[in-house]
C-alpha positions in Angstrom: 61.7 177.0 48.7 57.8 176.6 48.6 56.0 173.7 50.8 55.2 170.9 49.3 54.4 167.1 50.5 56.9 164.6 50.9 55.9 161.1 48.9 57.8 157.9 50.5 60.2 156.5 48.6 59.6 153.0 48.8 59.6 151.4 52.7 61.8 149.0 53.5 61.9 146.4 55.8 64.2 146.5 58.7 66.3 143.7 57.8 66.5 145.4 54.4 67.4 148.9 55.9 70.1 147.4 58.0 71.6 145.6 54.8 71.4 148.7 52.8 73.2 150.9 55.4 76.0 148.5 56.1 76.7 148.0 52.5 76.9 152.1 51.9 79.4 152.2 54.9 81.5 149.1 54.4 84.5 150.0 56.2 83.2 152.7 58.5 86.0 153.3 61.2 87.8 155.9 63.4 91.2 157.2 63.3 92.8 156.7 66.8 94.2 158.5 69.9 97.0 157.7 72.8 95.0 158.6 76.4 96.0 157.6 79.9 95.0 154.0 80.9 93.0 155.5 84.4 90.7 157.4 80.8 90.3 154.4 78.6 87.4 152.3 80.8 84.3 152.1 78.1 86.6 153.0 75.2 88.1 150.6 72.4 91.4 149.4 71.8 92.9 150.3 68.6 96.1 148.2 68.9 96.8 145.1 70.9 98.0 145.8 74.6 101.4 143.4 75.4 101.8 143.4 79.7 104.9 145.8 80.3 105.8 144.1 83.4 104.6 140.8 85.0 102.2 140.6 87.6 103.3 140.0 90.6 107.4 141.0 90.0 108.4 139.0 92.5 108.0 136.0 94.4 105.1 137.1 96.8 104.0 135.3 100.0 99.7 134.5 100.0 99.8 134.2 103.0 100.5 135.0 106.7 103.4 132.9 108.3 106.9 131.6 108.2 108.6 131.4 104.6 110.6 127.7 104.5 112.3 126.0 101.8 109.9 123.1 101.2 112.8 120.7 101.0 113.6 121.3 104.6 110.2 120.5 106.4 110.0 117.0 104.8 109.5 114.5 107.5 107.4 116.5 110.0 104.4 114.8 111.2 102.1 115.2 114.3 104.0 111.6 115.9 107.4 113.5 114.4 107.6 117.1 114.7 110.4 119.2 112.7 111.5 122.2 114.8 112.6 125.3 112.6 115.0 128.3 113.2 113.9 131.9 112.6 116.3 133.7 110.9 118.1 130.6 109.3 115.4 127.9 107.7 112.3 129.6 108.8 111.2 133.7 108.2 108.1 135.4 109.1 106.5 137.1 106.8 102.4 138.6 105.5 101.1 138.5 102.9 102.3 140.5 99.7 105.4 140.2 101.1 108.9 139.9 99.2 109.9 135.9 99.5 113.3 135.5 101.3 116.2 134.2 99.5 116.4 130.2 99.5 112.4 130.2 100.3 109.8 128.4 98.2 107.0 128.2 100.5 104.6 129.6 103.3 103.4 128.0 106.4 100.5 129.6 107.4 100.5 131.0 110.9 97.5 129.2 112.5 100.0 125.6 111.6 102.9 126.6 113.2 103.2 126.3 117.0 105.2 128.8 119.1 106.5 129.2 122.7 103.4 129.4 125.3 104.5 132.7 127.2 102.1 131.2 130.0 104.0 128.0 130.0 106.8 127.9 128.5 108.1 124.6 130.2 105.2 122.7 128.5 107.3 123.5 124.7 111.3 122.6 124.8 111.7 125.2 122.3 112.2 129.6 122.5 111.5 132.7 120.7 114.1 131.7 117.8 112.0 128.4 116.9 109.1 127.2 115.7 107.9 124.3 115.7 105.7 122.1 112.3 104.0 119.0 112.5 103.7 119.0 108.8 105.7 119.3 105.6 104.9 122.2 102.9 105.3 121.7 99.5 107.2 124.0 96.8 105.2 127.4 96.3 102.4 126.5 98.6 100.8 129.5 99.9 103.5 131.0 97.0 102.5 134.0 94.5 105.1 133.2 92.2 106.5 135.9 89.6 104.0 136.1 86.7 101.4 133.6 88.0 98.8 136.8 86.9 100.6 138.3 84.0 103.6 137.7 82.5 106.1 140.4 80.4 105.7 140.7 76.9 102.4 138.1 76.6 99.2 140.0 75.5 97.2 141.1 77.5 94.0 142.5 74.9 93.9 142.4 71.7 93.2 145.3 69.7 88.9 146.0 69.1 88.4 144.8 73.0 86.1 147.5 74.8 88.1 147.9 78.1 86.2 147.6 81.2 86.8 148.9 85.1 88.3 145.2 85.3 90.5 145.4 82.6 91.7 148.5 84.1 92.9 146.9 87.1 94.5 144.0 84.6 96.3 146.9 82.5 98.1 148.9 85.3 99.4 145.9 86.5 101.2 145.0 83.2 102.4 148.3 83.5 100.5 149.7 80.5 99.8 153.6 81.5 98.8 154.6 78.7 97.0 152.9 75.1 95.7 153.2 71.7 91.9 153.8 71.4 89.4 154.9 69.1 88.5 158.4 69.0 85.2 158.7 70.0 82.4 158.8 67.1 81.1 162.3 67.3 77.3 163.1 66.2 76.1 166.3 65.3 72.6 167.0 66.6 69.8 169.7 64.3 66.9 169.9 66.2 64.1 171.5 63.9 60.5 172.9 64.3 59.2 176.1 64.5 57.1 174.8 67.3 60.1 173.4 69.4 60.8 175.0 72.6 64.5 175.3 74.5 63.4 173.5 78.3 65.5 176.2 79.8 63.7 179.0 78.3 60.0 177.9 80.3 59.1 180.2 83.2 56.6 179.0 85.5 56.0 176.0 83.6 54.1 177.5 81.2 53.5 176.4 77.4 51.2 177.9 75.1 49.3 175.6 72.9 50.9 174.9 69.7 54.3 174.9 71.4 56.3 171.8 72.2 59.5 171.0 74.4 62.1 170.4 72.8 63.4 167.1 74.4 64.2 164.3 71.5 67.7 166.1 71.1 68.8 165.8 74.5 67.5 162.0 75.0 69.4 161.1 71.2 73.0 163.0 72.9 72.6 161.0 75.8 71.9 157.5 74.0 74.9 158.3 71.6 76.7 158.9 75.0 75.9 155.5 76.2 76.6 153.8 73.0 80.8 155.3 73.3 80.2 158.6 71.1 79.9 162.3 72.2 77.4 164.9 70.7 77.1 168.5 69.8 73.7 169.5 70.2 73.1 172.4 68.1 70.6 175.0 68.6 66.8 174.9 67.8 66.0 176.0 63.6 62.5 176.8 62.2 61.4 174.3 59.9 62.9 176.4 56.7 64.8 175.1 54.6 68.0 177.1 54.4 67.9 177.3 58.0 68.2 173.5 58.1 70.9 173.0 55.2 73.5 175.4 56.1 74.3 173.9 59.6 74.0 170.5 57.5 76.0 170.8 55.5 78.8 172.7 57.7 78.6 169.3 60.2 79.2 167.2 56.9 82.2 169.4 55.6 83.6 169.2 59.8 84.7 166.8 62.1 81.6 164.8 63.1 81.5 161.3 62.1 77.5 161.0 62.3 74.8 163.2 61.7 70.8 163.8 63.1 68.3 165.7 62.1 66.1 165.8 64.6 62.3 166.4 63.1 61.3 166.3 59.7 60.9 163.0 58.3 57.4 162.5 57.6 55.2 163.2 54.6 54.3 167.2 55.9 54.6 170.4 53.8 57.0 171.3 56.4 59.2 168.3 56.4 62.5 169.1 54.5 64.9 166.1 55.8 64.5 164.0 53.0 65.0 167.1 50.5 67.7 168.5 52.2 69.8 165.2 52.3 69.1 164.8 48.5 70.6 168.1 47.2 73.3 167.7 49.5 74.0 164.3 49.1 71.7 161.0 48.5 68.9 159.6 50.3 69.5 155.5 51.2 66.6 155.0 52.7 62.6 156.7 53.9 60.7 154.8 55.4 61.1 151.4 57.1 58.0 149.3 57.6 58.5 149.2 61.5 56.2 150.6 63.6 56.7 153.2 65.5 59.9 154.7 63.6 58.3 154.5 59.8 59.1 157.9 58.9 63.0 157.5 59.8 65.2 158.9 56.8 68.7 157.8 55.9 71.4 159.1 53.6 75.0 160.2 52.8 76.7 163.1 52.9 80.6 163.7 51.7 80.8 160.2 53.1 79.4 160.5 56.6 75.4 158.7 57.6 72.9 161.0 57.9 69.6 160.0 60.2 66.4 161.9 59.7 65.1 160.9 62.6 61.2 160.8 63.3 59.7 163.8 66.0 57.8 161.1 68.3 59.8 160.5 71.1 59.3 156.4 70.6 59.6 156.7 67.1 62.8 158.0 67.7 63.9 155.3 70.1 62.8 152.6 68.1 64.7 154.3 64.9 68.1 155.0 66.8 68.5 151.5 68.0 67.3 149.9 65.3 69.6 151.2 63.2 72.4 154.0 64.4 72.8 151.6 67.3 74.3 148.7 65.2 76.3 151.5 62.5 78.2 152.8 65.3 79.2 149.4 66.9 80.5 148.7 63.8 82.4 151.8 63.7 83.7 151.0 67.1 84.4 147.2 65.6 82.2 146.1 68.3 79.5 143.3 68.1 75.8 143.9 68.4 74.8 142.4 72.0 72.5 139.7 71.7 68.6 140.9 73.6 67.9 138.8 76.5 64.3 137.0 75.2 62.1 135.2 77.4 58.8 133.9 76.7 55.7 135.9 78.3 51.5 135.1 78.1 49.9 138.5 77.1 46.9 139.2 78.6 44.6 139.7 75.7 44.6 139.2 72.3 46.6 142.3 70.7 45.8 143.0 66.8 48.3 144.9 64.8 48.9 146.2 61.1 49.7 143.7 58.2 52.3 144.8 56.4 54.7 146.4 59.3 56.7 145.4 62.4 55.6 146.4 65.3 57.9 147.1 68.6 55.2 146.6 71.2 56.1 148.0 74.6 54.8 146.2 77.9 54.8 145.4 81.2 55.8 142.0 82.5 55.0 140.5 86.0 55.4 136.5 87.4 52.5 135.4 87.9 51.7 131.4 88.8 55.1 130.7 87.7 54.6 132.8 84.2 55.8 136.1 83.0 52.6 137.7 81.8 52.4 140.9 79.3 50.4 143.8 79.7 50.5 146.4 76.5 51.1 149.7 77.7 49.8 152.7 75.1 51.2 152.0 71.9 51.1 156.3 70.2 54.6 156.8 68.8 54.0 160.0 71.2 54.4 158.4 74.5 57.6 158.8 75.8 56.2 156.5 79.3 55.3 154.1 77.8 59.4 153.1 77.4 59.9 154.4 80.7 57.5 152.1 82.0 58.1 149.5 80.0 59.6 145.7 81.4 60.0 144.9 77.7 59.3 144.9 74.4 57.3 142.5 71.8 58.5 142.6 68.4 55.4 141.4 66.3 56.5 140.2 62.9 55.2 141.9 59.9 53.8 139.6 58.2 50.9 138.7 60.8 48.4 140.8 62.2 48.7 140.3 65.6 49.0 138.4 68.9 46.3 135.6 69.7 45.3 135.1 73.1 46.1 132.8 75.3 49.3 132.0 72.9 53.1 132.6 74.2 55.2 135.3 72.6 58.4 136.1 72.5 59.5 139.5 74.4 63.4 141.8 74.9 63.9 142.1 78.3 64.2 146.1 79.5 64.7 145.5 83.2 66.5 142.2 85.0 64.6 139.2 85.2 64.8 138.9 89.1 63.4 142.8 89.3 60.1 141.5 87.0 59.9 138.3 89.2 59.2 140.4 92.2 56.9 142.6 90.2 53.4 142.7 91.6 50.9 142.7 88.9 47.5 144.9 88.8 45.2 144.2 86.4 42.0 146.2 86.6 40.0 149.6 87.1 42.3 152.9 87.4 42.4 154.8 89.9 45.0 157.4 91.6 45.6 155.7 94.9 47.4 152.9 92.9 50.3 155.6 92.4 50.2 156.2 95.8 50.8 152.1 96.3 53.3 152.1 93.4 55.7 154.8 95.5 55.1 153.6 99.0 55.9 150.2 98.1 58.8 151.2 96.3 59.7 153.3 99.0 59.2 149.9 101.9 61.7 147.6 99.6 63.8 148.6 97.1 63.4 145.1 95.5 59.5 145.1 95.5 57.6 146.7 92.9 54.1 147.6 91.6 52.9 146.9 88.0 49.5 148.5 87.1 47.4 147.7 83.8 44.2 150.1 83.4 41.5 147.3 81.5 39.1 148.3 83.4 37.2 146.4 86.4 36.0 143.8 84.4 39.3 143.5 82.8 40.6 143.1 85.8 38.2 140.0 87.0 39.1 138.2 84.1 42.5 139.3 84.0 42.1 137.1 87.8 40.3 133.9 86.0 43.2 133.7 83.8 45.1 133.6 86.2 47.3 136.8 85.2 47.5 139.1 87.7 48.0 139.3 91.4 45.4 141.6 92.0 42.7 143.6 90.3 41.2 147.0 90.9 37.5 146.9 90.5 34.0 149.2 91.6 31.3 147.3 89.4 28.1 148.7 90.5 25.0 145.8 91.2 22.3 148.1 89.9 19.8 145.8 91.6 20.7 146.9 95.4 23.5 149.2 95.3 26.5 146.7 96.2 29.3 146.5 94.7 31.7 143.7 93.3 30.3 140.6 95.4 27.7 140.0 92.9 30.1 140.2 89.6 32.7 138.0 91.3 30.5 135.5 92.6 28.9 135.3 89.0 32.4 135.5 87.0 34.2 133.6 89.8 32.3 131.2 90.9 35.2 128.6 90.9 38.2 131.0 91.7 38.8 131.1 95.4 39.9 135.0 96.1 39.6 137.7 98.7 38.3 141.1 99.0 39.9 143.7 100.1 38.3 147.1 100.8 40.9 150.1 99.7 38.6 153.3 99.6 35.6 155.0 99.6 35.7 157.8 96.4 33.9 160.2 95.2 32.5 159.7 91.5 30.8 162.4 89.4 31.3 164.8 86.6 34.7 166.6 85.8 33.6 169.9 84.2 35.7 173.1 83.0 36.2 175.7 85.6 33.5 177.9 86.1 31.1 175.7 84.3 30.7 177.6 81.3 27.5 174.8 79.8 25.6 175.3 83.4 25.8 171.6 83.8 23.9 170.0 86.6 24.0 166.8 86.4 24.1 163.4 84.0 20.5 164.5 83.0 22.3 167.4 81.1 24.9 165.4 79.2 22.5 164.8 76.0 21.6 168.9 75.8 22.6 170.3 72.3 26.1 171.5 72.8 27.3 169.0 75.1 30.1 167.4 74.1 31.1 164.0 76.6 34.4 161.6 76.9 33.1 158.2 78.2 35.3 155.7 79.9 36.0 152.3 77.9 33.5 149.8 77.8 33.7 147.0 80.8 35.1 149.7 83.3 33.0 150.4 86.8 32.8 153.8 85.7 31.3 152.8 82.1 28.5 150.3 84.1 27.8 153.3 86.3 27.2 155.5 83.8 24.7 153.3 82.1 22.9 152.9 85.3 22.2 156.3 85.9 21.4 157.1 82.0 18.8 153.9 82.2 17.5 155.4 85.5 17.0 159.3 83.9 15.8 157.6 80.7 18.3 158.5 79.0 19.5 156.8 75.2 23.3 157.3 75.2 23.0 157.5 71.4 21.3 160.9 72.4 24.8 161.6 74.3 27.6 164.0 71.6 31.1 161.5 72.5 29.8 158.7 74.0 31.5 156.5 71.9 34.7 158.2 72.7 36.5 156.5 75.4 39.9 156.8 77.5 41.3 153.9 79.9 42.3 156.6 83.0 39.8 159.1 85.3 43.3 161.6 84.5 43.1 160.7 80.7 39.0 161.9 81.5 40.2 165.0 83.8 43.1 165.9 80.7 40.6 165.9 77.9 37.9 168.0 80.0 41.1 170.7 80.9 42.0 170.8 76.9 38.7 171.2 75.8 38.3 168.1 73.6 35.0 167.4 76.1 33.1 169.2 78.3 32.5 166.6 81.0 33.5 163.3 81.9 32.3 161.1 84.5 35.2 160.0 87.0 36.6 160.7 90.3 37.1 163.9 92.3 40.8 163.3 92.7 41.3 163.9 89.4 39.0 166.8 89.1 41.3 168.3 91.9 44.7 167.3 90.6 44.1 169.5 87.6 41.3 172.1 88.7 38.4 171.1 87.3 35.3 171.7 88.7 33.3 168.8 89.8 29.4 167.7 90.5 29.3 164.9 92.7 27.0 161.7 91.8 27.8 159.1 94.2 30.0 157.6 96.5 31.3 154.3 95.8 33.4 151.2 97.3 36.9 150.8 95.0 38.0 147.1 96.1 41.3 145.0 95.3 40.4 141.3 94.5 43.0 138.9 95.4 43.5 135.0 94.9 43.3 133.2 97.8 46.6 131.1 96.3 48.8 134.7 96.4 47.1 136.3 99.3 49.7 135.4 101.8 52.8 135.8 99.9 55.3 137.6 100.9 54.8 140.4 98.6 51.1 140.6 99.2 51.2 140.9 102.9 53.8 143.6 102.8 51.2 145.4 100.1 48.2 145.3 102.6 50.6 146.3 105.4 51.2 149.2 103.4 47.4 149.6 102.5 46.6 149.5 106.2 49.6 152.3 107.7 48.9 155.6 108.1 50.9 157.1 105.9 48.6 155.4 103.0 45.8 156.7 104.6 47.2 160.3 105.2 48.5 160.6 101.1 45.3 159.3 99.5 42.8 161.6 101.5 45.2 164.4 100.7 44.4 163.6 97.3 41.0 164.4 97.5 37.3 162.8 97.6 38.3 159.6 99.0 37.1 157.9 102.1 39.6 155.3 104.3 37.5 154.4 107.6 37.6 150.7 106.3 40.8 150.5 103.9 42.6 146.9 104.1 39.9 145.0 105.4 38.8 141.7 103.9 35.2 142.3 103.2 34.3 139.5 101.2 35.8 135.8 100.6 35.3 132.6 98.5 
């Protein structure tokens, strides 16, 4: 089979792709299978579920007392009271208990007076009476047979999903056994001659060009949570007989589903869309949703096939889009409604005309709103669902979000959980991590939220009034300060505090060894230099410029200044892969990945708070945390930073 370039069919929409696949698998359902009741929570009735025996079986006392026929304890009042025989018109008896014979009523204990051992002349009555100074009335304080369930009435009707609560309902009718659907079972091809087997890495270890194989596990696992098992198969080279035979083996077995895990896209080497032709036919490439365009589906003898795409969001986005909804249907089970709120993103956020766009971000209460944060939007970045508090879906026919205009966003994580989210807006830098856990760790109900738009980001992300807090480390190139002048220039009407966090060390992340002899920023424009810059409006960026205006220095002279990333790690990971040979940002993250590093100055990181959150509760347990120890111990582990002053307010307005 010789290489040759895929060529979209045409894309459809997702609304369309949805259609198409319902109306190729009309009826799509499962045969069925008897299991024990105590195996059936999370599974699906098949058939209807009648109660075998009614619930309670007998007449059962509520309560802790004497049983009485009601009848007989008309007519006792306080003025009158109605003295009772044990044994004859009156029985003790707790709850659960069997009613006695002739009894339709309970007297609870605490109404019922009894000899007084201490002075028993004070009561004209003995051990063998009791004595009420009110009437009961039929089955008070009464269970009566069936008031739960009652023989023969149903108790579930067939298509109900049971649940640990309808376990507890079934036993009780005396159901031990039912009818469910088997479980949908998917048959997983992960392919790619550059996929590697997790369990086969020693010492962490991966040479370029390889890549862990992890998109198979994370689709069993979501098939697992939607009611279905998987077979994960193991790892083929992108050939295509390799592919095909095990393809058409899962089609001609028991599997209900199929995946092919890789393959979709328009590459020499992509064989998905081929393979499901000559085997069967191809319903659908491409669906203009973005990520998860390059998603594939088909038939085969019957059963859905999913190409699905190689990014691991891509492959999210795909599976719930649309194998999501075809196996509820198989399981006769609605589609779940998203919880939706409305949220205030922080910036204006462009996207392509033409497809939708599943925008993952993070989400924090701030001044009574829910504001939105984009995180990193590369099909490639797994985190970026892992971090995520929800997701915007940005239609396809516009071309983006405005600013300071409401959208609507799907909730990832409980709305209480993002209400007591705090929200950082602002410069990056490592000891934020450090926050995140030690927070976490201090309340399990508090978190920490952190954006990386840079420090002046952050001070307008704190006019806006959309953030709790902001990283920043904007030098004054006038005297060498730092923040006071920007905020008192951008902020002049925002009351706020200043809080000092650390002392770090900024400078040039360089390979090992320094293989270009760099010295210093008076190097970077040398022939042969090749830079990554920080984005434009970050402390780091206005530093940079300083220093380059004091050397006289053009940065048009400077090989990648244009190029940018939004992290000092993001800096540190493209110095380590050789993309760059420097990159100016902190020592920390020269150390985390060792890179060497030249030193250029030392410089105040500060977190700028509104005076209107400062002493929430949240905040004050934040600085408490800034100001322990154990802060202080982690972040100068880290390397290159500096905490005789951390957590005090330096500055106010």
């Amino acid at each position: 089979m010789t290489d040759k370039r895929n060529i979209y069919l045409k894309m459809k929409t997702l609304e369309e792709a949805k259609n198409i696949l319902f109306e190729a698998f009309p009826k799509f359902g499962l045969s069925s299978e008897n299991i024990d009741v105590t195996d059936a929570v999370n599974r699906v009735l098949s058939e209807p579920v009648y109660a075998a025996m009614s619930s309670p079986n007998y007449h059962a006392a509520a309560m802790d007392g004497i049983a009485v026929a009601a009848e007989a304890t008309f007519g006792a009042a306080e003025t009158d009271p109605k003295t009772l025989f044990i044994g004859k018109d009156a029985h003790y008896v707790n709850t659960g208990h069997v009613m006695p014979e002739k009894t339709n009523a309970v007297i609870m204990i605490e109404n019922i007076h009894v000899p007084d051992e201490q002075q028993p002349d004070k009561q004209q009555i003995d051990e063998q009476q009791v004595e009420i100074i009110a009437p009961a009335f039929p089955w008070q304080n009464v269970r009566r047979m069936g008031e739960d369930i009652v023989a023969t009435e149903l108790v579930f009707a067939h298509n109900h999903r049971v649940t640990p609560y309808c376990l507890g309902a079934l036993i009780a009718a005396g159901i031990f056994r039912v009818n469910v659907y088997k479980k949908p079972g998917v048959f997983i091809q992960p392919t790619g001659s550059e996929l590697v087997d997790h369990r086969k890495i020693t010492q962490n270890e991966l040479p370029p060009g390889q890549v862990i194989d992890s998109n198979s596990h994370m689709l069993g696992k979501l098939v697992d949570a939607c009611g279905g098992f998987y077979f994960k198969n193991t790892i083929v080279e992108d050939k295509f007989e390799l592919i095909a035979k095990p393809i058409q083996d899962a089609a001609d077995g028991d599997y209900d589903m199929i995946f092919i895990s890789g393959g979709s896209s328009a590459g020499s080497k992509d064989f998905t869309r081929e393979i499901i032709s000559k085997l069967g036919e191809v319903l659908i490439h491409g669906v203009t949703m973005m990520p998860g365009k390059p998603v594939i589906a088909g038939r085969i003898n019957g059963k859905p096939i999913f190409g699905i795409p190689g990014y691991p969001v891509s492959a999210i986005i795909a599976f719930e889009q649309l194998v999501h909804p075809l196996i509820n249907r198989m399981l006769h089970q609605p589609d779940i409604p998203d919880h939706e709120i409305q949220v205030m993103p922080t910036k204006k956020i462009p996207s392509k005309l033409g497809l939708e766009e599943f925008l993952r971000v993070k989400l924090g209460n701030v001044g009574g709103q829910i504001v939105a944060t984009p995180l990193p939007r590369g099909a490639g970045c797994i985190t970026s669902f892992t971090e995520a508090d929800g997701i915007i879906r940005i239609p396809n026919h516009i071309e983006g979000l405005a600013e300071n205009k409401p959208a609507t966003a799907t909730l990832l994580r409980p709305l209480p959980e993002i209400n007591n989210t705090i929200v950082a807006v602002g410069s990056h830098d490592n000891t934020m991590d450090v926050l995140a856990d030690l927070l976490r760790s201090a309340s399990s109900t508090v978190s920490l939220s952190s954006s990386h738009v840079g420090s002046m980001g952050g001070l307008m992300a704190i006019k806006k009034g959309l953030t709790h807090i902001a990283g920043t480390h904007l030098l004054n190139p006038d005297d060498g300060s730092y923040n006071v002048s920007y905020i008192q220039k951008y902020l002049p009407d925002t009351p706020v505090k200043l809080v000092h966090l650390v002392q770090r060390e900024q400078g040039l992340i360089i390979r090992p060894g320094n293989p270009k002899s760099i010295k210093g920023i008076e190097d970077l424009n040398r022939k042969g230099i090749s830079f990554i810059n920080r984005q434009n409006g970050s402390g780091t960026r206005i530093l940079l410029d300083f220093k380059l205006s004091q050397l006289g220095l053009n940065p048009a002279d400077i090989s990648g200044y244009s190029n940018e990333e939004f992290t000092h790690m993001a800096v540190a990971v493209a110095v380590l892969g050789g993309s760059a040979d420097a990159g100016l940002g902190i020592y920390a993250a020269a150390k985390a990945l060792n890179l060497d590093f030249i030193p250029v100055v030392t410089e105040s990181y500060d977190l700028l708070i509104p005076a209107d959150v400062f002493d929430t509760k949240n905040i004050q347990l934040l600085l408490e945390i800034i100001r322990s120890n154990a802060f202080k111990t982690k972040v100068t582990a880290l390397g290159g930073y500096h905490t005789q002053n951390t957590g005090e307010i330096i500055w106010s307005s």
